[in-house]
SELUM-789288 format. One record per residue (C-alpha): residue number from 1; residue in one letter; chain; x negated, y, z negated. Coordinates in nm, 4 decimals, decimal comma. Each point is the difference from the previous one (the first is absolute). Layout:
{NUM a A {X Y Z}},
...
% end
This chain:
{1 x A {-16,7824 -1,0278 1,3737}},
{2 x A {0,2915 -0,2366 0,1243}},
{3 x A {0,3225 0,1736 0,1185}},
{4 x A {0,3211 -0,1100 -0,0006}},
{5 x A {0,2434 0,1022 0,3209}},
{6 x A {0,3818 0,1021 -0,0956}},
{7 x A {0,0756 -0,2807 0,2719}},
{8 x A {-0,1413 -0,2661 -0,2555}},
{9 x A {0,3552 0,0579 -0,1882}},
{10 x A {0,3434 -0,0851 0,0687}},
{11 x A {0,1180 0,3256 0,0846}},
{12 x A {0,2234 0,1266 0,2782}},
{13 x A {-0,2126 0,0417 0,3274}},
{14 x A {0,1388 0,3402 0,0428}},
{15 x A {-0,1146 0,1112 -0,3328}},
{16 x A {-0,3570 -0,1530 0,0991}},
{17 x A {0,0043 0,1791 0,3640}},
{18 x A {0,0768 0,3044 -0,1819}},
{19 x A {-0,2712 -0,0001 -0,3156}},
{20 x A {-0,2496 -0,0733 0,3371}},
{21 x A {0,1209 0,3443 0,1620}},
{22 x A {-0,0521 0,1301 -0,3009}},
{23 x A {-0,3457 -0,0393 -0,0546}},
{24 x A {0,0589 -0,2931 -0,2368}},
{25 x A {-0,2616 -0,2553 0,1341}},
{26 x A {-0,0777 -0,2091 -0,3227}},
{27 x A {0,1524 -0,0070 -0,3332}},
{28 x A {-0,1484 0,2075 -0,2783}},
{29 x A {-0,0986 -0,1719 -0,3245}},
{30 x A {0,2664 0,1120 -0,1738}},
{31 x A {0,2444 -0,1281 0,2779}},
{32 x A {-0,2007 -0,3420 0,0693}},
{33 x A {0,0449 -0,0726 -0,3867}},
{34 x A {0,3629 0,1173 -0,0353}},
{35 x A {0,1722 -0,0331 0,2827}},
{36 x A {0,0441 -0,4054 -0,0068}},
{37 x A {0,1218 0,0606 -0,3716}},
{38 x A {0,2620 0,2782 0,1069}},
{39 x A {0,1231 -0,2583 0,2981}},
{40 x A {0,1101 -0,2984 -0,2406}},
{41 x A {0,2230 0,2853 -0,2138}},
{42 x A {-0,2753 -0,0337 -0,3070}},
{43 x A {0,0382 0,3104 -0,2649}},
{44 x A {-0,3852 0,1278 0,0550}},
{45 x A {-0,2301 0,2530 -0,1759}},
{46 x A {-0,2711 0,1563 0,2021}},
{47 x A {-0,2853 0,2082 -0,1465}},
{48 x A {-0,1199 0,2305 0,3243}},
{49 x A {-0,0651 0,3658 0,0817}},
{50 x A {0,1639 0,2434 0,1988}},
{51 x A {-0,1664 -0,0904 0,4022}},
{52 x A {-0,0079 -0,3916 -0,0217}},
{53 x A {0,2867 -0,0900 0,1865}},
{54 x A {0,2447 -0,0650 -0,2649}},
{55 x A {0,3128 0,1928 0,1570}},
{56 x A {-0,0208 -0,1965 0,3088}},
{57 x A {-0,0123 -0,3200 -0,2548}},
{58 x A {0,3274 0,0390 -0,1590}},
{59 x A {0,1408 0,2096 0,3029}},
{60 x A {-0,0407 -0,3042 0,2181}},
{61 x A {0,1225 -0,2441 -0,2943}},
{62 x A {0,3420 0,2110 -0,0677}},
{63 x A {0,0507 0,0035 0,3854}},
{64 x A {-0,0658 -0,3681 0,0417}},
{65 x A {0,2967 -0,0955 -0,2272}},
{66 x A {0,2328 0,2948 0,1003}},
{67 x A {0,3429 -0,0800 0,1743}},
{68 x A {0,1066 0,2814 0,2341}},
{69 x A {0,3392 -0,1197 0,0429}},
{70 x A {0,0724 0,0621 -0,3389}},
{71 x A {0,0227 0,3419 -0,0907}},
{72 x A {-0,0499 0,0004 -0,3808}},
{73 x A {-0,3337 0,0856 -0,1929}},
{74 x A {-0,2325 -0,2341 0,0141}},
{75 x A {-0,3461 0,1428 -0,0967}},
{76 x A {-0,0875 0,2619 -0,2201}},
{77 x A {-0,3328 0,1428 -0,0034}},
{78 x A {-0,1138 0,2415 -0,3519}},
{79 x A {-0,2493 0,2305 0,0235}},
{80 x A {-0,1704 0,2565 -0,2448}},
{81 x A {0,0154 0,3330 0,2441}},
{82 x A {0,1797 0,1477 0,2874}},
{83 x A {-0,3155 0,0309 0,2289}},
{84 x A {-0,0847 -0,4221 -0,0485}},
{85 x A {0,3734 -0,0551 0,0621}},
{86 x A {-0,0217 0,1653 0,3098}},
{87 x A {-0,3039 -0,1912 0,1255}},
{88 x A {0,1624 -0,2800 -0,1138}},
{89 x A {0,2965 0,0344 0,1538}},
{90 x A {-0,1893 0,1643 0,3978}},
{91 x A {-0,1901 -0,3685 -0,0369}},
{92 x A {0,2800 -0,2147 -0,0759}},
{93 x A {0,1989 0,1239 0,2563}},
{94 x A {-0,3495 0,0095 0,2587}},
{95 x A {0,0021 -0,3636 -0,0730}},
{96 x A {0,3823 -0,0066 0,0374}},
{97 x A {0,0347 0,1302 0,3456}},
{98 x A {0,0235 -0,3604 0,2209}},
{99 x A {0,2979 -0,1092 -0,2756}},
{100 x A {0,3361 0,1362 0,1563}},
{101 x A {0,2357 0,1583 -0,2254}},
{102 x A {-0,2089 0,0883 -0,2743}},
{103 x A {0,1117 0,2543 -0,2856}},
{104 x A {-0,2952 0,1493 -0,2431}},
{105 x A {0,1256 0,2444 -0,2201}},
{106 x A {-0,1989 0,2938 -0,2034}},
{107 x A {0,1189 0,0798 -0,3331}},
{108 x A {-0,2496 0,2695 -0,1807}},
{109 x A {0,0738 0,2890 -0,1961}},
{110 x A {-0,1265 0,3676 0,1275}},
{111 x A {0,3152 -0,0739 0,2520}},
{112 x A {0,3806 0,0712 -0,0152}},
{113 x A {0,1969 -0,3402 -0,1636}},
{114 x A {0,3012 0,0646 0,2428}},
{115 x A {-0,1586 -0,1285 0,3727}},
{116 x A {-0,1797 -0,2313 -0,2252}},
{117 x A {0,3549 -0,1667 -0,1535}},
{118 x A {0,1531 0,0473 0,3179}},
{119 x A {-0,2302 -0,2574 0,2355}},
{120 x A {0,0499 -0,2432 -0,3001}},
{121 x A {0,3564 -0,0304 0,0954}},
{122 x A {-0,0881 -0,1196 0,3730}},
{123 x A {-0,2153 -0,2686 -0,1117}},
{124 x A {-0,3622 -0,0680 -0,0264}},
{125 x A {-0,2006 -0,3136 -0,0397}},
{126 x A {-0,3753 0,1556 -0,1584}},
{127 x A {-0,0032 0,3084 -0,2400}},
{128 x A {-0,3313 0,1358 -0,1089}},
{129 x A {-0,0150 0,2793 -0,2223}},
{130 x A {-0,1105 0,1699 -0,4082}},
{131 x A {0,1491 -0,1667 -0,2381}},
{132 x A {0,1568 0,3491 -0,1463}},
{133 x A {0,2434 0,0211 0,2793}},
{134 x A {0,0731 -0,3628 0,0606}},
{135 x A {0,1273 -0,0296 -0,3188}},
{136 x A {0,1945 0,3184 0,0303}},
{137 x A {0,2052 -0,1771 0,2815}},
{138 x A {0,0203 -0,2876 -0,1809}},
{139 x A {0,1332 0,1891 -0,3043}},
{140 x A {0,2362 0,1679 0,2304}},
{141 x A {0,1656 -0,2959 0,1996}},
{142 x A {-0,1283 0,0634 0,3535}},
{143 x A {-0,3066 -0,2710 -0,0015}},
{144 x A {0,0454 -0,3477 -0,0471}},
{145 x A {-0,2536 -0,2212 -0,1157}},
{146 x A {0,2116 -0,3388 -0,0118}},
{147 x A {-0,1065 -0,2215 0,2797}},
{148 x A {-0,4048 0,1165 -0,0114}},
{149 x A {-0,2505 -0,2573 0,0886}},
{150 x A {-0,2426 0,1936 0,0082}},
{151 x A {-0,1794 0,2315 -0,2523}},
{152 x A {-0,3669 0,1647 0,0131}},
{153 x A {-0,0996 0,2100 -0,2651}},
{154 x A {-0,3000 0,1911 0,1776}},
{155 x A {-0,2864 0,1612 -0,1962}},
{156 x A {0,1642 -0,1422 -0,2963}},
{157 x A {-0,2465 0,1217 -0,2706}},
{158 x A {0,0460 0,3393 0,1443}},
{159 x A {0,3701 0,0179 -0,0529}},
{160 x A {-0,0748 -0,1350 -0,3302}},
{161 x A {-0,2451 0,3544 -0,0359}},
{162 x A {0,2756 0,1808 0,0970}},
{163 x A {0,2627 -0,1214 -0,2915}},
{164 x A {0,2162 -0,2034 0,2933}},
{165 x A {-0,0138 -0,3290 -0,2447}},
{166 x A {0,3731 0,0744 -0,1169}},
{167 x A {0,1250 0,0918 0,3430}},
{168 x A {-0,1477 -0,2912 0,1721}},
{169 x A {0,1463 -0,2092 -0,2817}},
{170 x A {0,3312 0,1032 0,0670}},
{171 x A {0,0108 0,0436 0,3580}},
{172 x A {-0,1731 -0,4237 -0,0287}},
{173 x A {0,3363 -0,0708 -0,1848}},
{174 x A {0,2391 0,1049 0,2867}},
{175 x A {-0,2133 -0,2808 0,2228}},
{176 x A {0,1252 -0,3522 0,0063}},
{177 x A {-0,2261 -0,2250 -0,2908}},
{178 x A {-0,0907 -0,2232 0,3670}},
{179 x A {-0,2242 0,2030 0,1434}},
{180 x A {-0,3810 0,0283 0,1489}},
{181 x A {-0,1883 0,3073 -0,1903}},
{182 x A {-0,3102 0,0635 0,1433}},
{183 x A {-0,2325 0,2286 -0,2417}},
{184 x A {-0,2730 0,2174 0,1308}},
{185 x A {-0,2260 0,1475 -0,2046}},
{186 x A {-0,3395 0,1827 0,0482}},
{187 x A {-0,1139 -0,0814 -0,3412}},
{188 x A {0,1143 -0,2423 -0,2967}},
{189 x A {0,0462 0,0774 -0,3143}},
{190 x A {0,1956 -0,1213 -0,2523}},
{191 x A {0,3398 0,1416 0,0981}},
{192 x A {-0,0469 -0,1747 0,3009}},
{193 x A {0,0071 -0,2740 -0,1293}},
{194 x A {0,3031 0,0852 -0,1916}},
{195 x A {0,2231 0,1357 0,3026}},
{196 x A {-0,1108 -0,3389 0,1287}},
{197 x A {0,1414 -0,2129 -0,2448}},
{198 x A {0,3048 0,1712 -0,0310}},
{199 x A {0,0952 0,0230 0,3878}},
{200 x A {-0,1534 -0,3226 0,1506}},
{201 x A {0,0330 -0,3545 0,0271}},
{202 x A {-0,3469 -0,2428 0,0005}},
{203 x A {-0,1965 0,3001 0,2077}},
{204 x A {-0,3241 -0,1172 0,1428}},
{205 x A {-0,2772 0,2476 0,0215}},
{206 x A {-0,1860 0,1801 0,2860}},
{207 x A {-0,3052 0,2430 -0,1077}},
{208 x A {-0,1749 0,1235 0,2759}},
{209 x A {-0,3187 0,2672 -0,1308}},
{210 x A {-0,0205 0,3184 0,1730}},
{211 x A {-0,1713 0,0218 0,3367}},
{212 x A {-0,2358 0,3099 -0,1013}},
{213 x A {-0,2369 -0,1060 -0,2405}},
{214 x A {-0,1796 0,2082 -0,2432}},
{215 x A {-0,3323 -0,0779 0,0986}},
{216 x A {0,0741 0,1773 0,3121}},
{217 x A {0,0559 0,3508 -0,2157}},
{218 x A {-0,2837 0,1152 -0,2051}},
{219 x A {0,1075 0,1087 -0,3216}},
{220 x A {-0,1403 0,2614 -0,2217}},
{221 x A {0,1083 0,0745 -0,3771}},
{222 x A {-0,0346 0,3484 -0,1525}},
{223 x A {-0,0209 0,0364 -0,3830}},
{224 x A {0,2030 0,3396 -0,1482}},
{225 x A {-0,0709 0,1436 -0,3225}},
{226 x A {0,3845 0,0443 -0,1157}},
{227 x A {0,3156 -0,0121 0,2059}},
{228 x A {-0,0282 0,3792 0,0129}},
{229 x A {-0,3356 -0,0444 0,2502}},
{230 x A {0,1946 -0,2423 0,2233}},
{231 x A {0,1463 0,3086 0,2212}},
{232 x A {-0,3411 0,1408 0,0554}},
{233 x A {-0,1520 -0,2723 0,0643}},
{234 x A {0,2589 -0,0997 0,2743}},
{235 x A {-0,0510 0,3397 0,1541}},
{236 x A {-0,4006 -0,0990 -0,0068}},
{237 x A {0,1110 -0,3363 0,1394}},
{238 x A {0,2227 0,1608 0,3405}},
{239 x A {-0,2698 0,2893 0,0439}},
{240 x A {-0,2955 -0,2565 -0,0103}},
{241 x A {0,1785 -0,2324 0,2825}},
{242 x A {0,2343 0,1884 0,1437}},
{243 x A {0,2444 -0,2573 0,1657}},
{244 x A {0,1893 0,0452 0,2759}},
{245 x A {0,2565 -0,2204 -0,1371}},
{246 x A {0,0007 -0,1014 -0,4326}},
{247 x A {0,2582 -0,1323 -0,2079}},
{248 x A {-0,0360 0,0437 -0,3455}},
{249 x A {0,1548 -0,2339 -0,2615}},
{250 x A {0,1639 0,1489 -0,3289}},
{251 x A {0,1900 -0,2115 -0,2400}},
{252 x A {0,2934 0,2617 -0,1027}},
{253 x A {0,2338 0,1923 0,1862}},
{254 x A {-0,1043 0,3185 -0,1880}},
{255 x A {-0,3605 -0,0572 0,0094}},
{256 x A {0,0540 -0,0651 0,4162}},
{257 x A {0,1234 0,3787 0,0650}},
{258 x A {-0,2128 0,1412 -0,2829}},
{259 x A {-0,3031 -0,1287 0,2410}},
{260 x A {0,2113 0,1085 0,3179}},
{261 x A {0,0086 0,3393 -0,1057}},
{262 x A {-0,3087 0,0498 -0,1624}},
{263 x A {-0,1900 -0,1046 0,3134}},
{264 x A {0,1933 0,2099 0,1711}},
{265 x A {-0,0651 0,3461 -0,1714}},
{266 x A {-0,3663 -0,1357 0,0815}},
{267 x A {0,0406 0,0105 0,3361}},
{268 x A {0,0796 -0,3492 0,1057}},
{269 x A {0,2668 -0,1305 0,1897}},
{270 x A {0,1486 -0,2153 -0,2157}},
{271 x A {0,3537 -0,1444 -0,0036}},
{272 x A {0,1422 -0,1959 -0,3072}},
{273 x A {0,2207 -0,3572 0,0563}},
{274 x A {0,2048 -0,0999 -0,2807}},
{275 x A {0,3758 -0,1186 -0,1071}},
{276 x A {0,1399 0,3371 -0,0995}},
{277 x A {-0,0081 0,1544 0,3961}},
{278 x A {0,2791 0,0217 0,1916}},
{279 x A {0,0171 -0,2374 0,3281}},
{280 x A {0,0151 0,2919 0,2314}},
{281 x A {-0,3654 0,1251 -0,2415}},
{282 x A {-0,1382 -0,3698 -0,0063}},
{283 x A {0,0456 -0,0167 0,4019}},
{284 x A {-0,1599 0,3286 0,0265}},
{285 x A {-0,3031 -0,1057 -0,2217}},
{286 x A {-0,0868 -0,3270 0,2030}},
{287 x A {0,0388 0,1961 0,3162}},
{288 x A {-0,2245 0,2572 -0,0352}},
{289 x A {-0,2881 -0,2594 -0,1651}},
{290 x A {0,0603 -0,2484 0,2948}},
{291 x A {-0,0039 0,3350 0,2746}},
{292 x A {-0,3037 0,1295 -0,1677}},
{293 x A {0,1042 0,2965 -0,0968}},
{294 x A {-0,0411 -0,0911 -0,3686}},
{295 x A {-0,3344 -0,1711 -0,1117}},
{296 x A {0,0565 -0,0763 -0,3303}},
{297 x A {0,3202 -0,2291 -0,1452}},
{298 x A {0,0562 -0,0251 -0,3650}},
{299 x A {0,2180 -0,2774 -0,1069}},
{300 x A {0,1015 -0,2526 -0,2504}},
{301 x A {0,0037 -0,3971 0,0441}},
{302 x A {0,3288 -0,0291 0,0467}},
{303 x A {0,0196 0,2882 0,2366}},
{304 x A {-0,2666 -0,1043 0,2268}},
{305 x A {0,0696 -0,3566 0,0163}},
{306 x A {0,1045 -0,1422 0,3499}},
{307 x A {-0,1741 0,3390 0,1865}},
{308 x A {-0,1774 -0,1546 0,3101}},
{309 x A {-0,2530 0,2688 0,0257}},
{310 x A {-0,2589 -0,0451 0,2911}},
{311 x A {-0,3643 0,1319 -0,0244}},
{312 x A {0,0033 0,1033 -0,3787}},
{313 x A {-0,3433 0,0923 -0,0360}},
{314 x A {-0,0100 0,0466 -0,4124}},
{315 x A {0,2386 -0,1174 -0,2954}},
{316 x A {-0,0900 0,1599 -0,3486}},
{317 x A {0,1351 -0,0817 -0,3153}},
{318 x A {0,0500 0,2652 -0,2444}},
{319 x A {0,0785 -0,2312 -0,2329}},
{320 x A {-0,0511 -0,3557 0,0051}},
{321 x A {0,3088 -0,2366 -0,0203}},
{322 x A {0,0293 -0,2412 -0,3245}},
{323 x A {0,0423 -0,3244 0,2828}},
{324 x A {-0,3021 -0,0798 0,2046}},
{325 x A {0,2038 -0,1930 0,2494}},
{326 x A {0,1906 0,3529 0,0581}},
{327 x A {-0,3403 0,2249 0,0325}},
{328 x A {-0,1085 -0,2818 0,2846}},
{329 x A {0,3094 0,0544 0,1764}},
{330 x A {-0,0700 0,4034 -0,0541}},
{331 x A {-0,3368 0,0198 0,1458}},
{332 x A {0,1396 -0,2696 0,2626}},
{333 x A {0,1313 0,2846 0,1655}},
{334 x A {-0,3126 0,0892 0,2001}},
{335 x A {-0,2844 -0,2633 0,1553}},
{336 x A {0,2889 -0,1358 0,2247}},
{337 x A {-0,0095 -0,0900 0,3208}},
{338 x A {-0,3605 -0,1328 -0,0199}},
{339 x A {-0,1310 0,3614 -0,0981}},
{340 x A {-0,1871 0,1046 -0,2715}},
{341 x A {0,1536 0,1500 -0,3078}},
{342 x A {-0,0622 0,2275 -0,3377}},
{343 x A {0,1446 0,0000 -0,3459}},
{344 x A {-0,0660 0,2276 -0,2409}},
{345 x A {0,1341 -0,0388 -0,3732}},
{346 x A {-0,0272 0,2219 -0,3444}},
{347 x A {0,0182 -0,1583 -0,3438}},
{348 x A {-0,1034 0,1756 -0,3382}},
{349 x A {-0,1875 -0,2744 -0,2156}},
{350 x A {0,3209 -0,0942 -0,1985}},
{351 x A {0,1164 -0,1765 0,3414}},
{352 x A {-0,3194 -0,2035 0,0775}},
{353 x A {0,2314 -0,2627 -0,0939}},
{354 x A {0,1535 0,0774 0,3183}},
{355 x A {-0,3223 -0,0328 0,2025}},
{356 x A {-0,1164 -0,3255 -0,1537}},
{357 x A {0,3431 -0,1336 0,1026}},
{358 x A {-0,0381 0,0854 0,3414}},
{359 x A {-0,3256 -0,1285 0,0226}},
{360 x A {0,1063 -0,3415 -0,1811}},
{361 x A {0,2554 0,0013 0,3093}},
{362 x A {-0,1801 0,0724 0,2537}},
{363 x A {-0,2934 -0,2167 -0,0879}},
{364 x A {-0,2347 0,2359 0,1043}},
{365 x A {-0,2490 0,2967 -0,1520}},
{366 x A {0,1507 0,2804 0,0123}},
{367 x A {-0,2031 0,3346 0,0929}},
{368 x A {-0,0375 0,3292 -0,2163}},
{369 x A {-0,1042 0,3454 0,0440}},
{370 x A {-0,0012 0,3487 -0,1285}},
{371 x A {0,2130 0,2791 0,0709}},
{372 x A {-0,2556 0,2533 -0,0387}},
{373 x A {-0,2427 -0,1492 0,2876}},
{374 x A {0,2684 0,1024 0,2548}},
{375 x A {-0,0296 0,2961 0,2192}},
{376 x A {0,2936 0,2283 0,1123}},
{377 x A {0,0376 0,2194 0,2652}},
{378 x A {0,1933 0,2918 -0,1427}},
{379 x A {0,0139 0,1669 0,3866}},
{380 x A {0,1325 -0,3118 0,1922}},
{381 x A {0,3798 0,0444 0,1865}},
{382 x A {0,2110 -0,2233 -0,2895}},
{383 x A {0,2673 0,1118 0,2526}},
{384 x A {0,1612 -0,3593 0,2389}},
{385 x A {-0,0213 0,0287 0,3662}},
{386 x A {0,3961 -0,0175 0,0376}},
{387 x A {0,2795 0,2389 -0,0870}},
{388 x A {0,3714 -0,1743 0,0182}},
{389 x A {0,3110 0,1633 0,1628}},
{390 x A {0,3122 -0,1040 -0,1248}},
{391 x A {0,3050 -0,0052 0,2841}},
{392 x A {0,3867 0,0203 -0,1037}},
{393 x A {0,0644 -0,2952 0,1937}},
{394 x A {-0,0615 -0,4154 0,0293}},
{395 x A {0,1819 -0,2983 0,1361}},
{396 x A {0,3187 0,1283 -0,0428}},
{397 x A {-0,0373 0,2736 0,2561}},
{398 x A {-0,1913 -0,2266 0,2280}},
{399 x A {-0,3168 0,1387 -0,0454}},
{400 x A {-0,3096 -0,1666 0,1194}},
{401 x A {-0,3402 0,0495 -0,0671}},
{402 x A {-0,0974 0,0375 0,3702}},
{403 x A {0,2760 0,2964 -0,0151}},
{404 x A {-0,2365 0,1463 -0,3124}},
{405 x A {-0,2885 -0,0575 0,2371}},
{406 x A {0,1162 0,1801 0,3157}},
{407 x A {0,1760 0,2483 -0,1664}},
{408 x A {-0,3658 0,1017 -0,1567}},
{409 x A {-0,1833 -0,0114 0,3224}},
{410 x A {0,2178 0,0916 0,2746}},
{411 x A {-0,1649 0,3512 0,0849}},
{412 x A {-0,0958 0,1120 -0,3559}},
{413 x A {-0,3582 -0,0293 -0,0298}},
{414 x A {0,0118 -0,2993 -0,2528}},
{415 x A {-0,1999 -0,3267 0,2386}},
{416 x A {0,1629 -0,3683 -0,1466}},
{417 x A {-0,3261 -0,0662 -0,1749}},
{418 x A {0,0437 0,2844 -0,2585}},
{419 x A {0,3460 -0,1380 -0,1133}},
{420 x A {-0,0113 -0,3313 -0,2463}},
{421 x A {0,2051 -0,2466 -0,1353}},
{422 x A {0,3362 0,0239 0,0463}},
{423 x A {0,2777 -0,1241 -0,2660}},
{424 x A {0,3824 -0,0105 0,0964}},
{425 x A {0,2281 -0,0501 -0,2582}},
{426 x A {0,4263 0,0110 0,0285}},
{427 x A {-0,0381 0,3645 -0,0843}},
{428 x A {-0,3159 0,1590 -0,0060}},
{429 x A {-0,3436 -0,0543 0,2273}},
{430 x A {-0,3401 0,0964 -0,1560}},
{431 x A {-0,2834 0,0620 0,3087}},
{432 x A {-0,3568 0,0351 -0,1012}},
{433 x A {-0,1609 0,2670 0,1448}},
{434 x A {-0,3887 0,1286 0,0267}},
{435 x A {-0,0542 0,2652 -0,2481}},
{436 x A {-0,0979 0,3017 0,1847}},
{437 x A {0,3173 -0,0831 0,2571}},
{438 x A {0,2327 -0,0160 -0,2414}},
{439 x A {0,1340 0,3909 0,0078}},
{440 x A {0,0179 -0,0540 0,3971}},
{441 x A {0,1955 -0,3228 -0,0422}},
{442 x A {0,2883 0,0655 -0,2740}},
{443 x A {0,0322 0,3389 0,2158}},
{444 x A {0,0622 -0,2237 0,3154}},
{445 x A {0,2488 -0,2462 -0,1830}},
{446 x A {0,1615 0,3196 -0,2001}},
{447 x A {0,0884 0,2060 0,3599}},
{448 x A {0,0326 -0,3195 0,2372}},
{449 x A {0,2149 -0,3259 0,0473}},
{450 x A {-0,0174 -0,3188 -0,0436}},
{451 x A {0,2241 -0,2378 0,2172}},
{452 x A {0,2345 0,3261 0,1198}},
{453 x A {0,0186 0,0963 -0,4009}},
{454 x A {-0,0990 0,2673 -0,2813}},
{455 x A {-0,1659 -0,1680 -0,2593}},
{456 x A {-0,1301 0,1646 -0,3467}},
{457 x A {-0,3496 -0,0648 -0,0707}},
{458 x A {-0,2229 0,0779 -0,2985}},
{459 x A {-0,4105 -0,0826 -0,1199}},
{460 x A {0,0224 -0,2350 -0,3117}},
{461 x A {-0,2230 0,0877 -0,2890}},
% end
């Protein structure tokens, strides 16, 4: 395969030196295809997942054509969640880092408006944030949109999911009618296509297919009786394999704690992922299934979308989704890296409509088997390795996680390989710790310091 070197573009030779310290040898697909588009000021749809480069695309395109010296808005950057704004906005500003002067800010809900409408007043040049609270400033006079040259609407079809279309409409109309949209979009339906009309000028077209194939995951379909069998035959399903990792896909909000809790009074550890939890409950959830501490995440599409979520051994779908292009992108999820993968899906026959769709799509047999030919182990531990500790304190009191680490091994019995992952956010940490040294460590972190202080700690779950 032929790669293409950033240096093979007119870009600034700072910006070059800089995506070469940062591991960026050779452009991605996604970034070989788009970039040259982005650099002549072309509006530009892009069909690509979540991992193929396409932050750094339009990151490096809206920092090509910014001005420093002039300290008005000049690119906006949509997204559908807090948690892909703030990768968004960690990589822009990575990429940032050899411009001088630079001003990127945030603006998500799940944090106060007033520091948020007081840096608008000294000036910034990118913003990247929800739509829900962009508008809110716009509705409120502190953000303006009136000299923007640049727009991205990131994981468009997801914000579309998520009933943003009459937000993003509005917030579009505060934006000068001379702009460059750029319109990313994991899949394309025919809303797409819509937004796209409506917002852009002439786009031209990148699709880029997804880097983990599905002949890489082996794929087995279950057939139910009636929806009421579908919960016991998921239990069968988790007590047959028993992952260390499994996401399983529900198409409803309701239906996606239903299953959370019901595989929970069974004795799994199961978490569920959807658009009713709280931020402070959504960052908890992902925390405890990346830390290992929780083996099992139930979630919707739009909940699970943009989760980068490394060594996923098993996807299942409780139910299977109406859109074959979605279910790929589901079972996507595991088989990365160059590893093998396993998808598991229920139907009753009234869906097989469903099945023969994703076969159609996939261009491929598909493989079938019964429920009753698996064997369970009723006596094996359902319970995860990990147990997470939750501190009363993050960034804002200067907590690091190498403060977490020594404060849990300095002299109490608890060596650095029994603690896990650890997550700092601006007010909370989460530290994964080995089950059976759990008691010992939440004692330690209860009756000791960390950096000089007194911090409350508690076990989640």
């Amino acid at each position: 395969m032929t790669t293409i070197a950033f240096s093979s573009l007119q870009l600034d030779p700072a910006l070059v030196a800089n995506l070469d310290s940062m591991g960026y040898e050779a452009m991605t697909p996604v970034q070989a295809q788009s970039l040259p588009v982005i650099l002549q000021g072309k509006d530009l749809i892009v069909q690509a997942e979540t991992g193929s480069g396409k932050t750094a695309a339009f990151g490096i395109g809206l920092l090509t054509r910014l001005n420093t010296r002039r300290a008005y808005i000049q690119a906006l950057v949509l997204c559908p969640t807090r948690e892909l704004a703030d990768q968004v906005g960690k990589e822009i500003r990575r990429l940032a880092s050899v411009i001088p002067n630079i001003k990127l800010l945030m603006l998500c809900g799940g944090v106060p408006y007033g520091p948020q409408s007081g840096s608008l007043k000294h000036g910034a040049h990118i913003i990247v944030g929800t739509p829900g609270r962009v508008l809110k400033h716009l509705r409120k006079g502190s953000l303006d949109l009136g000299q923007l040259q640049t727009l991205v609407l990131d994981e468009a079809d997801r914000m579309l999911d998520m009933g943003f279309y009459d937000d993003m409409a509005e917030i579009i109309s505060a934006t000068p009618v001379e702009r460059q949209t750029l319109l990313f979009s994991a899949t394309f339906p025919d809303t797409i296509k819509q937004i796209s009309a409506s917002m852009q000028k002439n786009p031209e077209r990148v699709c880029v297919k997804p880097t983990h194939t599905p002949n890489r995951i082996e794929q087995v379909f279950y057939e139910v009786a009636g929806k009421g069998e579908r919960g016991a035959a998921l239990v069968t399903l988790l007590g047959h394999y028993s992952p260390a990792s499994c996401v399983v896909f529900c198409n409803t909000k309701q239906q996606c704690q239903e299953v959370a809790d019901t595989l929970s009074r069974k004795g799994f550890s199961a978490l569920a992922l959807h658009g009713d939890l709280e931020q402070r409950e959504r960052d908890q959830v992902l925390v405890q299934f990346s830390n290992r501490s929780c083996s099992i995440l139930v979630a919707t599409d739009v909940a699970a979308r943009g989760l980068d979520i490394k060594d996923l051994e098993v996807v299942i779908n409780f139910e299977l989704s109406q859109d074959p292009e979605v279910h790929v992108h589901r079972i996507g999820r595991t088989g990365r890296a160059g590893k093998s993968g396993l998808a598991l899906g229920l139907y009753i026959a009234a869906e097989s409509h469903r099945v023969n769709a994703i076969e159609d799509y996939q261009q491929s047999p598909l493989e079938f088997s019964d429920i009753g030919s698996l064997k369970v182990d009723e006596k094996s531990d359902r319970r995860p390795p990990m147990v997470t500790l939750c501190i009363d304190g993050g960034r804002k009191s200067k907590v690091r996680p190498g403060d977490i680490l020594g404060a849990l091994t300095n002299a109490s019995g608890i060596a650095g390989d029994q603690v896990g992952k650890i997550d700092i956010f601006d007010r909370r940490s989460y530290v994964a710790i080995e089950r059976d040294r759990v008691d010992k460590a939440l004692q330690q972190l209860t009756s000791g310091k960390i950096k000089g202080r007194y911090f409350k700690a508690s076990k989640l779950r």
